[in-house]
VEXDREN-2710 file (C-alpha; in Angstrom, 1 decimal):
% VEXDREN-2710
k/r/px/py/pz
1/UNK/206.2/31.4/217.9
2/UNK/203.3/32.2/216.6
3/UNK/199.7/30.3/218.0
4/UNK/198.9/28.2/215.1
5/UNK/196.1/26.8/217.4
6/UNK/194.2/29.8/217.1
7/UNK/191.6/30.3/214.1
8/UNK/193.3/32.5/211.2
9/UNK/192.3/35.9/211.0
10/UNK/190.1/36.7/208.6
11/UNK/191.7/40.2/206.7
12/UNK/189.7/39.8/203.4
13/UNK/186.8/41.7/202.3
14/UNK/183.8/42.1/199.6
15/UNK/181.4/40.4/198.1
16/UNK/182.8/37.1/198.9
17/UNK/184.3/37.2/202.0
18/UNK/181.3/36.2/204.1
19/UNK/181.3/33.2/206.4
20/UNK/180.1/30.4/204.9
21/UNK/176.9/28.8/205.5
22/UNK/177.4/25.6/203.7
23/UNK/180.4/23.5/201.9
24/UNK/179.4/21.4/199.1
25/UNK/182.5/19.0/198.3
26/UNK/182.7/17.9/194.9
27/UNK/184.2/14.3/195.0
28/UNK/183.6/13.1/198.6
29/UNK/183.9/10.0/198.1
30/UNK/187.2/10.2/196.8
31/UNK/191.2/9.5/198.2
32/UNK/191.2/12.8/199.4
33/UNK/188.6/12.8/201.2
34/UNK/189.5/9.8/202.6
35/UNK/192.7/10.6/203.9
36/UNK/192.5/14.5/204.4
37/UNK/189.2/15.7/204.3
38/UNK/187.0/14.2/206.9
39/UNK/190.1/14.2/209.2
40/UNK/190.4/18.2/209.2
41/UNK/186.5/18.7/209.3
42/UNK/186.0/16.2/212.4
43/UNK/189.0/18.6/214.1
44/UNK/187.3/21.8/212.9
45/UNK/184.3/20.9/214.8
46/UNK/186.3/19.4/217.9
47/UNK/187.0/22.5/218.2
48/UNK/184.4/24.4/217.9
49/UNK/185.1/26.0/214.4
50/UNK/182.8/24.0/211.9
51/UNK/179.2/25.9/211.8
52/UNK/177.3/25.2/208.7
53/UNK/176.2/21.8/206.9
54/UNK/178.5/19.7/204.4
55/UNK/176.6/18.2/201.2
56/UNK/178.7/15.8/199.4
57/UNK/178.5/15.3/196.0
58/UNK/179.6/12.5/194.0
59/UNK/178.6/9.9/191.2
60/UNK/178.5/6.8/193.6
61/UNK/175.5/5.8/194.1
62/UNK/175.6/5.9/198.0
63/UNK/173.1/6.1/200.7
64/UNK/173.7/8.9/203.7
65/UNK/174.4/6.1/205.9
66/UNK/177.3/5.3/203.5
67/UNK/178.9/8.2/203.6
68/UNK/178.4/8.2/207.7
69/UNK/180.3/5.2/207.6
70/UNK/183.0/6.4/205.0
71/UNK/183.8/9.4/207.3
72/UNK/183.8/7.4/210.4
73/UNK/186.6/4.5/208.7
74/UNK/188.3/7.8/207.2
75/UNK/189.3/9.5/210.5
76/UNK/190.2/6.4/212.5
77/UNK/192.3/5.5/209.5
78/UNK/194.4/8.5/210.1
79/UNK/195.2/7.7/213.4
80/UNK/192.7/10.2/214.8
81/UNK/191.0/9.2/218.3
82/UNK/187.7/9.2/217.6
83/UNK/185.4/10.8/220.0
84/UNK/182.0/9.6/219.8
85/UNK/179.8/13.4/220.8
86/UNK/182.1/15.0/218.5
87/UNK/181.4/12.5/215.5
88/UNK/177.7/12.4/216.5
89/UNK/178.1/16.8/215.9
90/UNK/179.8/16.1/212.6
91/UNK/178.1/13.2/210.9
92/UNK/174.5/15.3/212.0
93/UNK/175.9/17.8/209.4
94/UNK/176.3/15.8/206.5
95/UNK/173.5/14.9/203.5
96/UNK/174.4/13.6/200.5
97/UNK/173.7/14.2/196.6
98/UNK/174.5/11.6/193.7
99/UNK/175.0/12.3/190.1
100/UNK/176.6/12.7/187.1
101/UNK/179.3/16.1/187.0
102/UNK/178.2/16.3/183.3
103/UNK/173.9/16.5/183.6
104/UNK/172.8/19.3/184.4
105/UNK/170.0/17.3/186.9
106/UNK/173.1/17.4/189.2
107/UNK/173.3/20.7/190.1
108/UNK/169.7/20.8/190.2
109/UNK/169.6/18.9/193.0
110/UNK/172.4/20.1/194.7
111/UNK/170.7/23.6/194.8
112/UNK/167.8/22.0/196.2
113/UNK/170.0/20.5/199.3
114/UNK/171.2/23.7/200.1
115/UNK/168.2/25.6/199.1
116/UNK/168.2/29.0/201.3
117/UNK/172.6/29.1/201.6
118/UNK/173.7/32.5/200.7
119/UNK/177.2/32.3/200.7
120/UNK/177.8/28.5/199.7
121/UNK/181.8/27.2/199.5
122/UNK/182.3/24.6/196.8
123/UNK/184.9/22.8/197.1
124/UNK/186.2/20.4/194.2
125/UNK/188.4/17.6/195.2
126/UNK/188.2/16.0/191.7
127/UNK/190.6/16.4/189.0
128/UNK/191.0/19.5/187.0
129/UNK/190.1/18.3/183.8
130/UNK/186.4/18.2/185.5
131/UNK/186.8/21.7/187.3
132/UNK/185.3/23.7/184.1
133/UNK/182.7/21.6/183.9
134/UNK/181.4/21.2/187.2
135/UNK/181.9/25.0/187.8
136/UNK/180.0/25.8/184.5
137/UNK/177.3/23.5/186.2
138/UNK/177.0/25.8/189.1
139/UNK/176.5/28.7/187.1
140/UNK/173.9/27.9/184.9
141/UNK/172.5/26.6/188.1
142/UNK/172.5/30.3/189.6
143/UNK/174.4/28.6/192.7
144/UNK/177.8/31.0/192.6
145/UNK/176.4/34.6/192.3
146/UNK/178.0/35.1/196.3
147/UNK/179.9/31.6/196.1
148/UNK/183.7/30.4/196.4
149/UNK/185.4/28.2/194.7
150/UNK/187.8/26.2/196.3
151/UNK/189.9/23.8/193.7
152/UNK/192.8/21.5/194.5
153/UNK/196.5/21.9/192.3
154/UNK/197.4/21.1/189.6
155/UNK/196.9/24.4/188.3
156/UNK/197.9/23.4/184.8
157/UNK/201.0/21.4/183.4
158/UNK/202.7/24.8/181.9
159/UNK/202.3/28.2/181.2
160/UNK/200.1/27.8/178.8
161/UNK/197.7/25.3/180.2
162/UNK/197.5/27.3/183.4
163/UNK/196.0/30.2/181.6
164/UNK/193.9/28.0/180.0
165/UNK/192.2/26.7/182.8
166/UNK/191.7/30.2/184.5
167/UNK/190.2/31.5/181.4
168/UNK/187.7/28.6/181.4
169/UNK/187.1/29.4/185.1
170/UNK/186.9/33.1/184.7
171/UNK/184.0/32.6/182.4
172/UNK/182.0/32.1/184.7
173/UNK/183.6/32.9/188.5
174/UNK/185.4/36.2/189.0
175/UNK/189.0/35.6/190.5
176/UNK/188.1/36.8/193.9
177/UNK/185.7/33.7/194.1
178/UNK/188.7/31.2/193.3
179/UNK/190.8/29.6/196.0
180/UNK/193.6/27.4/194.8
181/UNK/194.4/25.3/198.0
182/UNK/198.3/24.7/198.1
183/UNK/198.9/22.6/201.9
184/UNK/202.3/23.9/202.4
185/UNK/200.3/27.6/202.7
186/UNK/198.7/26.0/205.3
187/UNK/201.7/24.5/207.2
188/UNK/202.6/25.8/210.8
189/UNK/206.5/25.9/209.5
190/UNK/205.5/28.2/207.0
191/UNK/203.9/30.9/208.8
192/UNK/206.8/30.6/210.9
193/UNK/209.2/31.3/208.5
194/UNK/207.7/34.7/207.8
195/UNK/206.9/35.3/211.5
196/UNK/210.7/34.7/212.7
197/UNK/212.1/36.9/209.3
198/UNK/210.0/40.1/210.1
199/UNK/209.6/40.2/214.0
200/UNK/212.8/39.8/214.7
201/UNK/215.6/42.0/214.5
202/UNK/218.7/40.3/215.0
203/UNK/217.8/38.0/212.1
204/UNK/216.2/40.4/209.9
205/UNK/219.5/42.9/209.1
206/UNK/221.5/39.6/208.2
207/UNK/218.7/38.3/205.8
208/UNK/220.1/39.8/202.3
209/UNK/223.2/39.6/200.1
210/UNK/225.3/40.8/202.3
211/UNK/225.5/37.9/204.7
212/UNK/223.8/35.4/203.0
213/UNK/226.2/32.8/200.9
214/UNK/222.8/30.5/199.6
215/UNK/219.6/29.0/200.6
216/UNK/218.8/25.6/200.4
217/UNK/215.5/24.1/200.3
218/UNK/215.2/20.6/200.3
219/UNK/211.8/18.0/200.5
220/UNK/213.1/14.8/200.6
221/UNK/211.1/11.5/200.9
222/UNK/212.2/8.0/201.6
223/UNK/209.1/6.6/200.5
224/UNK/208.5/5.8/196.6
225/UNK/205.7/6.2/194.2
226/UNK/204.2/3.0/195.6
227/UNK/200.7/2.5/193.7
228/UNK/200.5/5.7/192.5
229/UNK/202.3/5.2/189.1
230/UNK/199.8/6.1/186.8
231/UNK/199.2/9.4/188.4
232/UNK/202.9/10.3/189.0
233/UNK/204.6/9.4/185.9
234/UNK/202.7/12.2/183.5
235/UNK/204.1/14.5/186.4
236/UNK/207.2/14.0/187.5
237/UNK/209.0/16.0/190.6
238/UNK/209.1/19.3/188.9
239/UNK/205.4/19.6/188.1
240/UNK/204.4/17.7/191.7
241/UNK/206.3/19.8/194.2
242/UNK/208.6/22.7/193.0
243/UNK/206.3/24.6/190.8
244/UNK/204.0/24.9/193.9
245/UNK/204.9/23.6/197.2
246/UNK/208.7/24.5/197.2
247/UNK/207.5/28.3/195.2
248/UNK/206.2/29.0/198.1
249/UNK/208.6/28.2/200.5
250/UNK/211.0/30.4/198.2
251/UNK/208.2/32.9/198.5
252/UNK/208.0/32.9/202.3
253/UNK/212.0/33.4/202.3
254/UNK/213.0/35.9/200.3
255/UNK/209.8/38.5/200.2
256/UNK/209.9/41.5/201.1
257/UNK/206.7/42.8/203.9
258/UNK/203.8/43.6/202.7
259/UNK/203.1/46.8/202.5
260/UNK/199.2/46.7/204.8
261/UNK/198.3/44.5/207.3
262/UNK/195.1/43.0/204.6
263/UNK/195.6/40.2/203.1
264/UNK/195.9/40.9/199.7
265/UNK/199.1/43.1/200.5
266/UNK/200.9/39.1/201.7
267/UNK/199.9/37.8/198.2
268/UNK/201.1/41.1/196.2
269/UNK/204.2/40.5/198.3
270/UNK/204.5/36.9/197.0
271/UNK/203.6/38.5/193.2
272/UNK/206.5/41.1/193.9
273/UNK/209.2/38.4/195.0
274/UNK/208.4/35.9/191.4
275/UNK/208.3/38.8/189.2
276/UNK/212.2/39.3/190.6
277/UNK/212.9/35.7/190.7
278/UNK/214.7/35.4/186.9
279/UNK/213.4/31.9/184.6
280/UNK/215.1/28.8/185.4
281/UNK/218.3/28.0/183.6
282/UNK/218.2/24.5/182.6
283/UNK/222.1/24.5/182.9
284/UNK/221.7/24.7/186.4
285/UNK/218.7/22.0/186.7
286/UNK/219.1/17.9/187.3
287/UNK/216.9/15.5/186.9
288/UNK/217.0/12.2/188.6
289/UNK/215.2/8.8/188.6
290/UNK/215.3/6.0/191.7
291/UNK/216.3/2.4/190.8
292/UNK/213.6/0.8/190.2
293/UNK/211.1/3.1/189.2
294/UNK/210.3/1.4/185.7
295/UNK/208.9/-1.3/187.8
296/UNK/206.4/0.3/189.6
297/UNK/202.5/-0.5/188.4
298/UNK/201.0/2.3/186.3
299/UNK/204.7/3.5/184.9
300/UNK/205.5/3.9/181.4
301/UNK/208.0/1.5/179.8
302/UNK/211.3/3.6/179.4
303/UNK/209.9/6.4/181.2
304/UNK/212.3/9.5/181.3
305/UNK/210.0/11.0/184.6
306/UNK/211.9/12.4/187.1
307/UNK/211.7/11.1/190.5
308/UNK/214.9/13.7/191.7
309/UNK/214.9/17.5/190.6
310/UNK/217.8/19.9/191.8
311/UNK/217.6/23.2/190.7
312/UNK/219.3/26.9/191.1
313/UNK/217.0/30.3/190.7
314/UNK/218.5/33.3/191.2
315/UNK/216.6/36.6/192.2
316/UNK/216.7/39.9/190.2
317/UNK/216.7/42.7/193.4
318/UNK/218.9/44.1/195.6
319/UNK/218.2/42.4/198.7
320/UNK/218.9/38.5/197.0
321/UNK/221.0/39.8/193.7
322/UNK/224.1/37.0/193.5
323/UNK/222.6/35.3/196.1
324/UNK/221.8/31.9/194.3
325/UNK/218.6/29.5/196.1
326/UNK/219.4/25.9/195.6
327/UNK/215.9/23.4/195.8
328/UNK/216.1/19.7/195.8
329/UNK/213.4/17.3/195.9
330/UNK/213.5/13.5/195.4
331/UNK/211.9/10.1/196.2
332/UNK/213.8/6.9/197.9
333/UNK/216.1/8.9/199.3
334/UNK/217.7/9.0/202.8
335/UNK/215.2/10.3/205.2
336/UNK/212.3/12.0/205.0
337/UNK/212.5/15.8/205.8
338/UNK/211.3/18.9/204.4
339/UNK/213.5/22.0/205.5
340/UNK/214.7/26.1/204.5
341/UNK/218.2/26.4/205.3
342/UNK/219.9/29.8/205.4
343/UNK/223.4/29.3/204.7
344/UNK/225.3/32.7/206.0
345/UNK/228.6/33.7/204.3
346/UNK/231.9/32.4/206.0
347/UNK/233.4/34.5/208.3
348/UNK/237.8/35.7/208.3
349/UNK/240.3/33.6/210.4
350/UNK/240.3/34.4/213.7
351/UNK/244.1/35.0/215.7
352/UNK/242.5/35.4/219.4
353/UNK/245.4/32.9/221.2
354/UNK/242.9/31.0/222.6
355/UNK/244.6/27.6/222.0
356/UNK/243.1/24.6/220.7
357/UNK/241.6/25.3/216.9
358/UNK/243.8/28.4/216.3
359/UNK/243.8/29.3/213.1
360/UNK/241.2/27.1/211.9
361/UNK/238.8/28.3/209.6
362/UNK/235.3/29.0/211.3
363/UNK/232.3/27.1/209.6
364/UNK/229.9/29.0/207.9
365/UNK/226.7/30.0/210.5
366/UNK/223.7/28.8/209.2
367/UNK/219.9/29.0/210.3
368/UNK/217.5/26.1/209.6
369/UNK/213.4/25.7/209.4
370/UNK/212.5/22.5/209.0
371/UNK/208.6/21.9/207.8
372/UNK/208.2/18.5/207.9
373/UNK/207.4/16.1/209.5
374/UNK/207.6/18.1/212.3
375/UNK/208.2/21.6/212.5
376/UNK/211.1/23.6/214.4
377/UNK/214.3/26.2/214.2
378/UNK/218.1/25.5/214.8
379/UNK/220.7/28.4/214.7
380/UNK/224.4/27.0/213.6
381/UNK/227.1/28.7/215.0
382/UNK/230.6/28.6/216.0
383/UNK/231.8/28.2/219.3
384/UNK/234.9/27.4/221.7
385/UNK/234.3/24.6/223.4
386/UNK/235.5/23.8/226.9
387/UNK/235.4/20.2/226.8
388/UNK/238.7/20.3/224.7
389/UNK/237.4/20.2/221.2
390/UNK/238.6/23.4/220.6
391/UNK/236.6/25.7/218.3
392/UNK/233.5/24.1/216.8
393/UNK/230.1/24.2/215.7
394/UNK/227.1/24.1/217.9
395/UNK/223.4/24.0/217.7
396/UNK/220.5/25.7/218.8
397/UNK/217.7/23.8/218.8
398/UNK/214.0/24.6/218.9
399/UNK/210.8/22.5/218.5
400/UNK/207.9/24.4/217.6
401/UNK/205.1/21.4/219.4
402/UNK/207.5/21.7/222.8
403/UNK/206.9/26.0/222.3
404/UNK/203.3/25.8/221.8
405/UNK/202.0/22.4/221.5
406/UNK/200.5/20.7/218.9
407/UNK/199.0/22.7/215.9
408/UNK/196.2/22.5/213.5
409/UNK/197.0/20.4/210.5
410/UNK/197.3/22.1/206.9
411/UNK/193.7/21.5/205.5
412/UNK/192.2/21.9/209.0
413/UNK/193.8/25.7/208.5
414/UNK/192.8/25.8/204.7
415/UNK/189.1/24.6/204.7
416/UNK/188.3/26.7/208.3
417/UNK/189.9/29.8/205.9
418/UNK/188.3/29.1/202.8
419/UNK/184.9/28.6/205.2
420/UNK/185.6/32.4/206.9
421/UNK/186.4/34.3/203.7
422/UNK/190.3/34.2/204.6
423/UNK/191.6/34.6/200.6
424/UNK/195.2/35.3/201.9
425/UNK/196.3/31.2/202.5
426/UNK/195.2/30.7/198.3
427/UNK/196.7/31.5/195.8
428/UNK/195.8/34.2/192.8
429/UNK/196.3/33.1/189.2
430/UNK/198.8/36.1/188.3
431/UNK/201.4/33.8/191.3
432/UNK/200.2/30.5/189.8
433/UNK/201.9/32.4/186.1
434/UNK/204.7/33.7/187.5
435/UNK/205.8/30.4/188.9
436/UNK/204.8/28.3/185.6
437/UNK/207.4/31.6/184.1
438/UNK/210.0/30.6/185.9
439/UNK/209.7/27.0/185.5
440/UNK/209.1/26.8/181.7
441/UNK/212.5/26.7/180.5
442/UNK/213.6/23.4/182.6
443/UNK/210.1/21.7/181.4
444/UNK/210.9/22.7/177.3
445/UNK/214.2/21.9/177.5
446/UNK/215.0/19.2/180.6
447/UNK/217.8/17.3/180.7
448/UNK/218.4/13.8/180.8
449/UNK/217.3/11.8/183.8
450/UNK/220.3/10.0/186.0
451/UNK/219.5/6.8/187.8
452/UNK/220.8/7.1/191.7
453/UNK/220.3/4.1/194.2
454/UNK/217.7/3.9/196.6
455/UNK/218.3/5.2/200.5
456/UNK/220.9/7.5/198.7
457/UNK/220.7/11.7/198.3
458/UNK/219.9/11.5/194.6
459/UNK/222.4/11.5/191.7
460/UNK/226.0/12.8/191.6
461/UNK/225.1/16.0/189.4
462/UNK/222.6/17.2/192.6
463/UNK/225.9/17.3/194.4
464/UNK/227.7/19.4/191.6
465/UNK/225.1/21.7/191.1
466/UNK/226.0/23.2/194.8
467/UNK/229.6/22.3/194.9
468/UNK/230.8/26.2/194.9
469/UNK/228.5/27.0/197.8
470/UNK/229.6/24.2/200.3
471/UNK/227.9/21.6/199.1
472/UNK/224.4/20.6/200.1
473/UNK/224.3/21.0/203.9
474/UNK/221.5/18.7/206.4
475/UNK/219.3/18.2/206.9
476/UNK/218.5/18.3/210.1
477/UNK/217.0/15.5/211.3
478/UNK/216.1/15.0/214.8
479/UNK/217.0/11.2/216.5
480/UNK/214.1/9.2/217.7
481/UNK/213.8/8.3/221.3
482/UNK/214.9/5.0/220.1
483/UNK/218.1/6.4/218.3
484/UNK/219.0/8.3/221.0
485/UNK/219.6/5.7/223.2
486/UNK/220.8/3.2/221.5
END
């Protein structure tokens, strides 16, 4: 496995590649800073990777000691063990600057608090309908002449939209200043999946139409939309997870290698693999809604959201040509589990005279990622067993914490790269097109939503969609010390 411990390599250059020397953050006061922010910039300097001062900016009207306090609640609400030197390092970093996103006074003062940063990081944790005009702000401030710009998805609602807001952006920012944070770029699992493709050769040769039946993606939640109703219910699935998050698991799948070792040549890779990947057929697309969604707060009377998506995509080249990649994503369902599941093609019956299972029909080998919550591999393959069962499938399991310990968490891996000039975890506005391309046609033409029960795997047309593959297989979920001995 690769160390995911170790700081991310930096293989970007230019003009705005330059460590950072302070990160403004648009919005601290926010959710996400609550629950994500101050959490992965406490860890940063724990270990000895945060270096510059934080200003936050927000319109509370907060005193510094405030937003001491705020960070302080915000890590121990995560679960983090505080330690008090470490906190005393971080908190020393932080200042604060109030105001309005729309006067121009603002971003008076924030130039002020950072008066003598050459290579400032702003990052915007606010929603995107403000990132325009806080970025605009900047500008006319002369604060992102040798700035970055880090903004949080959505990138847009469609195709349209998304060039929209890059156009706005691009009036004032050049591209190679923008870096659209996407956490599953900056998840342990997913640098695995690349690692394990490319380094090794007994699974590369096998990964391509010629062994491989389908892939299966699947993020699935057994949590609901809780209080978040009035956010989720103008999104839906499609727009929350697959257009992004599960894009770049396809991504990290079925690319080919980049071409250099910089980089920009990982992201043309990405580029390369969406241009193949052929627009969704809406056909081959369901849409599902949990029992009892219409009840949550904040959710539209006789709302047609989807809480369940199931898709197919199939990919134009000749390494994944008939090879169809099956994602599924829902809420309430049975576990919680976020996995990539290589399903290989089913091998001939075997005549060996070996007794027991003779003539059965060997199960289909299959090789497994999971992402989340935890991270780890398992090979599926078919075996004869000496404990009588006769031919059967086994597993081999690996967890990625018991290889090489416990990693650095998403943002912790996103903020330290967007802090050392590392463009290659963000994404680039020609991906952010392609995959609002390929989604378009389920989003202008979706079908109807089907209700499914609660604690189940969604409705019966999920099932259907895969039913000449296999079926959906998994996932894998690993027993709890409590499970397993019980």
């Amino acid at each position: 496995m690769t160390d995911s411990t170790a700081p991310p390599a930096s293989g970007s250059s230019g003009p705005f590649s330059a460590v950072a020397d302070v990160l403004v953050v648009f919005g601290i006061t926010g959710d996400l800073a609550r629950v994500m922010t101050f959490r992965s910039l406490y860890r940063l300097e724990r270990r000895g990777l945060l270096d510059c001062p934080i200003v936050g900016v927000s319109v509370d009207d907060w005193t510094l000691d405030q937003l001491v306090q705020r960070a302080r609640d915000s890590i121990v609400g995560t679960g983090e063990e505080l330690d008090e030197d470490v906190f005393r390092r971080f908190a020393g970093r932080l200042s604060y600057v109030q105001g309005d996103f729309g006067d121009a006074a603002t971003y008076e003062r924030v130039g002020q608090a950072i008066s003598g940063a050459q290579h400032p990081v702003f990052y915007l944790e606010i929603p995107p309908f403000l990132f325009g005009r806080v970025v605009k702000g900047l500008a006319e401030a002369g604060l992102t002449k040798a700035a970055r710009v880090v903004v949080e998805k959505p990138f847009g609602h469609d195709v349209e939209s998304a060039k929209a807001l890059a156009a706005e952006l691009h009036e004032h920012v050049d591209e190679a200043q923008l870096y659209r944070i996407d956490h599953y770029m900056g998840k342990m699992g997913y640098e695995e999946i690349l690692y394990l493709r490319f380094a090794n050769t007994i699974l590369e040769p096998l990964w391509n139409r010629a062994h491989v039946e389908c892939v299966q993606i699947t993020m699935a939640e057994d949590f609901g939309v809780d209080d978040r109703g009035h956010f989720y219910d103008p999104v839906g699935a499609l727009r929350d997870v697959v257009v992004n998050h599960l894009m770049q698991v396809v991504a990290a799948t079925a690319m080919e290698p980049p071409a250099a070792k910089d980089t920009e040549a990982l992201r043309d890779a990405a580029v390369a693999l969406f241009r193949a990947v052929k627009a969704a057929d809406p056909a081959h697309y369901v849409r599902g809604q949990y029992d009892g969604y219409q009840d949550v707060s904040g959710v539209a009377a006789g709302s047609t959201t989807e809480t369940y998506a199931a898709l197919r995509l199939e990919i134009d080249n000749p390494r994944w040509e008939g090879v169809p990649f099956f994602i599924r994503t829902g809420k309430r369902l049975s576990v919680t589990q976020t996995e990539v599941r290589v399903v290989f093609k089913k091998p001939p019956l075997l005549h060996l005279g070996l007794g027991a299972g003779e003539g059965r029909e060997p199960a289909r080998d299959e090789f497994v990622i999971k992402l989340d919550p935890a991270t780890g591999a398992r090979l599926i393959v078919d075996a004869h067993r000496a404990d009588g069962a006769g031919q059967a499938s086994i597993t081999l399991d690996a967890e990625f914490a018991d290889e090489g310990g416990e990693g650095p968490t998403p943002y912790e891996v996103l903020l330290y790269a967007a802090l050392v000039g590392d463009s290659g975890r963000f994404k680039r506005q020609d991906v952010v097109n392609e995959n609002w391309r390929i989604m378009q046609p389920l989003i202008d033409d979706p079908p109807p939503v089907q209700p499914y029960a609660q604690g189940s795997w969604g409705p019966e047309g999920g099932a259907a969609l895969v039913a000449d593959h296999g079926g959906w297989q998994g996932p894998w979920i690993v027993p709890t010390p409590k499970e397993t001995t019980s």
